[in-house]
N, C-alpha and C positions, 0 to 999 in steps of 0.2 A: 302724278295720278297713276295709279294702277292700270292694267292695259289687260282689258275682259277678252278673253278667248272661247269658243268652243270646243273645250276638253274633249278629244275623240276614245280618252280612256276612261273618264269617267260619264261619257254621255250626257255634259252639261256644262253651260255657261262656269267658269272660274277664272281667277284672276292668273295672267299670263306669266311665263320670265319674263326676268329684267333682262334678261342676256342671250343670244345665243350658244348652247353649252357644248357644243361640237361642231366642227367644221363642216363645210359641204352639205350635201342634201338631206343627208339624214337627221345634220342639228339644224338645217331648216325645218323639216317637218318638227321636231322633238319643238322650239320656239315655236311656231303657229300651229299646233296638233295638241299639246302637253300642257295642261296647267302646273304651276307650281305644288300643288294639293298630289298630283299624280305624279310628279316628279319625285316627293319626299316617299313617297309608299314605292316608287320603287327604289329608292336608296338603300329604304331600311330591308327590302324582301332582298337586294342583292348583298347585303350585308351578311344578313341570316343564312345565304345560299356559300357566299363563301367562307363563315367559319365554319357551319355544319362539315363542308364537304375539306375543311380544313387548307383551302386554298393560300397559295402565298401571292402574292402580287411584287415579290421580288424573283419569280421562279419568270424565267420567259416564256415557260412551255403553260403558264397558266392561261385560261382564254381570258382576252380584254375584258368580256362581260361575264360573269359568272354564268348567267341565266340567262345567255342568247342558245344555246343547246337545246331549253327547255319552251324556248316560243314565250317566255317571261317578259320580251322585251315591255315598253307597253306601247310603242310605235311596231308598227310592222314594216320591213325592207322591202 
């Protein structure tokens, strides 16, 4: 059975992760904060941010999150 959360990014009841997707505190809040619904939109908006800006993710000097610079996250630290 699905596992109903209160999405804090999209300001509504939605269906939860399956999973914790990051270690420590911040992929606890991201599992009890995050619906899956708001998880995929920001996949796809960091997706978008790092070909626009031509990012490589084999470069070390690129940032972990493309759009933590921009306040994009959709949890906040």
């Amino acid at each position: 059975m699905a596992r109903t959360i209160f999405c804090t990014f999209l300001q509504r009841d939605a269906e939860g992760q399956d999973f914790q997707l990051y270690p420590g505190d911040l992929g606890k809040r991201i599992y009890n904060e995050i619906s899956k619904e708001a998880w995929g939109q920001w996949q796809k908006k960091q997706t978008m941010l790092i070909n626009e800006k031509k990012l490589s993710m084999m470069n070390p000097g690129t940032p972990q999150t493309a759009g933590a610079g921009d306040g994009e996250l959709p949890v906040r630290r």
